[in-house]
N, C-alpha and C positions, 0 to 999 in steps of 0.2 A: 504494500500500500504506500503511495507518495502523501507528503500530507504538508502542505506549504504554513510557516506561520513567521510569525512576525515577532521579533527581537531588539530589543535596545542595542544599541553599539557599545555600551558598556557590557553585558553579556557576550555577545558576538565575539567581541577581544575574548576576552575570558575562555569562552571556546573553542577559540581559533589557537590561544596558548594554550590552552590544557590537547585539544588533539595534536599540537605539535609535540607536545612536550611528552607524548604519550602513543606518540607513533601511528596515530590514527585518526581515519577519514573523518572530518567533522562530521557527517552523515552519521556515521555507524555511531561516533562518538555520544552525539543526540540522543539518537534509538536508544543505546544503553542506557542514559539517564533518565530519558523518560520514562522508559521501560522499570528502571529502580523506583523515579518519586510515586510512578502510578503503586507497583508493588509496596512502598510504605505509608499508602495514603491508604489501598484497603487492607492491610496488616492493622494503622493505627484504630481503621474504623472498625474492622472483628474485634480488635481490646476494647473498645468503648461499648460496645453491645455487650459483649461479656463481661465487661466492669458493672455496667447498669443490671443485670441478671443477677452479678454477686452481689450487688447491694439491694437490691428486691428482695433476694436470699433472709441475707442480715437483717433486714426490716422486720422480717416475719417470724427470727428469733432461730432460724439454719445456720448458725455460726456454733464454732470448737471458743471456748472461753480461754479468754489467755490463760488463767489458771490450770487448767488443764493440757494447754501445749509447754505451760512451764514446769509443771511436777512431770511431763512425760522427755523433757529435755533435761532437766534434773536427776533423770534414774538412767538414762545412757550411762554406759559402762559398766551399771552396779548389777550384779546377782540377779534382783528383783526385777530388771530394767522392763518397765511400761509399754505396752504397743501401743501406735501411733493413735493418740485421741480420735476421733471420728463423731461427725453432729450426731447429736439426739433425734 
């Protein structure tokens, strides 16, 4: 797919140095990062939906009580040592 857009001449430089400086085609160079911001734009927006479902969670009282992740981090190493809390 060709897909034409439009750049500030401050980027453009930028560009134009980082594909030289990096041994490759401005083209390809692009591709690759857009190809990245799109990848961390829906990476950041799956953590945000799955942040908002953890705290729906929480709201409703589905959380490990820090008291409880701390007495089972407390018994690591010992005899007795605790398996991992888990919600009620």
């Amino acid at each position: 797919m060709t897909l034409h857009i439009e750049i500030d001449r401050d980027t453009e430089k930028r560009l134009a140095n980082f594909a030289k400086a990096t041994g490759q085609e401005i083209d390809t160079l692009a591709s690759k990062i857009l190809k990245q911001g799109i990848d961390a734009k829906e990476n950041n927006e799956r953590e945000c939906i799955e942040d908002e479902k953890s705290w729906q969670a929480c709201e409703k009282g589905e959380y490990v009580s820090n008291d409880r992740v701390m007495d089972w981090l407390e018994s690591w190493g010992k005899i007795d040592e605790l398996p991992c809390p888990t919600m009620k």
